[in-house]
N, C-alpha and C positions, 0 to 999 in steps of 0.2 A: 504494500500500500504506500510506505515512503518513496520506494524507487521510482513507483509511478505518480505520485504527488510533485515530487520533485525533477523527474523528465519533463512531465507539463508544463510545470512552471517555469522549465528551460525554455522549454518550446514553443510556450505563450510569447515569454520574454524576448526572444529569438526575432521572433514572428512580429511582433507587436512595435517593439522599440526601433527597428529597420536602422540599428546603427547609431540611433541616438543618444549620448550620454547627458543633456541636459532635458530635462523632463519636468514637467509637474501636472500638479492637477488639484483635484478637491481634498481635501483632510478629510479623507473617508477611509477607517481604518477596518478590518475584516470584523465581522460581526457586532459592527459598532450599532449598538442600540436594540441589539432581536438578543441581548443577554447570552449567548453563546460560547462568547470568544471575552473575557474582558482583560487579558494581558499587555492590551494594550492604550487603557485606559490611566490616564495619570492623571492624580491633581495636582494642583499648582503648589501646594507643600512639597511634595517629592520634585517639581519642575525645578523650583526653588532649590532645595538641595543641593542636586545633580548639576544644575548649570543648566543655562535654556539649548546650548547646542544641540542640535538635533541631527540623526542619517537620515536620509529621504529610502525608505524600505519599499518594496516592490513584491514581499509575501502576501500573497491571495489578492493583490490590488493592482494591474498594470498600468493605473497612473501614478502608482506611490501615495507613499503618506512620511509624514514628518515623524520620525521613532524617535525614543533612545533605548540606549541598553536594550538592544532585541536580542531575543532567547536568536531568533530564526530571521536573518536578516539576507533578502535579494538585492546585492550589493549593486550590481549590475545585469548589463543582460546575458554576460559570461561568467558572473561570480556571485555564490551564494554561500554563505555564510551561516553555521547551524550550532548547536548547541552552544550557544554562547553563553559565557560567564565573565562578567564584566568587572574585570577588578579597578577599574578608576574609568571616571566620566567627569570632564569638566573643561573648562573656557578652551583651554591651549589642548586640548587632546584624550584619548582615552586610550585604554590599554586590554586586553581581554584575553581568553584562550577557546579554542573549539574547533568545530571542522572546517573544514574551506572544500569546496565543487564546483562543478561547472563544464562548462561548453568543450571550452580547452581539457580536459581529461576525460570526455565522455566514455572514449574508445578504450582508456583503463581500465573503466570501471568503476571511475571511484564517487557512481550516485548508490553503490551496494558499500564500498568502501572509503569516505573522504576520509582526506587527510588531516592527523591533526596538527593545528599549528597554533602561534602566540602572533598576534594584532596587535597596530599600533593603528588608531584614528587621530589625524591631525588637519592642519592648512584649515580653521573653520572659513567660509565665505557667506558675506551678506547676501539674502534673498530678501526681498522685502520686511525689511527687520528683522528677520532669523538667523541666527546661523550656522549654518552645515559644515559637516566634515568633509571637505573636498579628496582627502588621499586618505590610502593606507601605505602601512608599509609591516610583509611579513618579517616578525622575530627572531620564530625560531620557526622552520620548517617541519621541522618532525622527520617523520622518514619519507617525503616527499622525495622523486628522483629528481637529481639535477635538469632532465629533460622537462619534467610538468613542471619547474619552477620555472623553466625559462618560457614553456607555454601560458602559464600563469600573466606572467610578466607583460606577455606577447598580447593576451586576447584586452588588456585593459590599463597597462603600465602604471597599477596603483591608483587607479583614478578612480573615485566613486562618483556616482551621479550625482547630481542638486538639481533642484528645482528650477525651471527657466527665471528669469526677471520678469513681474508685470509693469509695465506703464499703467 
């Protein structure tokens, strides 16, 4: 059921984004308001907290929404991000560990087996008063082959998506 949760989501992604790395859309996050899903519901005590930074996330939404700290976070439309454990989130960056998948690894395998790695989220950039983490950069690899790093590297060069600018 994950494998195939998560090929779609490739494939949506894939299909959908046509190449695009700046994106936006409505702050409509997956089962926002039918009580189903509410992991992704914050209030402004924890906004507060955490630091307003936000990822623009792309799980169960193909026009994204404004996250932080996602357990399961569609980095881009080559790169997704899963079991995340967020050990710092704030103004200048954040820090985490969990899986990493996607497009560039399909042919290994690794939506039955990602790889584990260590994340850094930095470069926040203004969207209409917000601000997003524009890069990552992997850690530590884990036992990723020097090839999928450099395919890693290849489908997206650390960039994550943001939200377009509105006038």
């Amino acid at each position: 059921m994950r494998r195939a949760l998560l090929m779609g989501a490739a494939l949506a992604l894939a299909l959908s984004a046509c190449g695009q790395q700046n994106t936006g859309g409505e702050e409509n996050a997956p089962g926002e308001g039918d009580g189903e899903d509410d992991r992704y519901e914050r209030d402004d005590d924890d906004r507060t907290a955490e630091g307003d930074v936000q990822v623009l996330n792309f799980h169960g939404d193909e026009n994204g929404f404004p996250d932080q700290r996602p357990e399961d976070y569609v980095a881009t439309e080559f790169t997704t991000f899963s079991d995340m454990e967020w050990d710092e989130w704030h103004e200048d960056g954040a820090r985490g560990e969990g899986e990493v998948l996607g497009t560039w690894c399909m042919d290994q395998g690794c939506q039955d087996d990602p790889y584990d790695v260590d994340v850094e989220l930095a470069d926040p950039v203004d969207v209409d008063g917000t601000p997003y983490f524009s890069t990552y950069t992997i850690t530590d690899y884990g036992d990723m082959p020097e090839e999928q790093r450099q395919a890693l590297d290849d489908a997206d060069g650390g960039r994550l998506a943001v939200p377009s600018q509105t006038d």
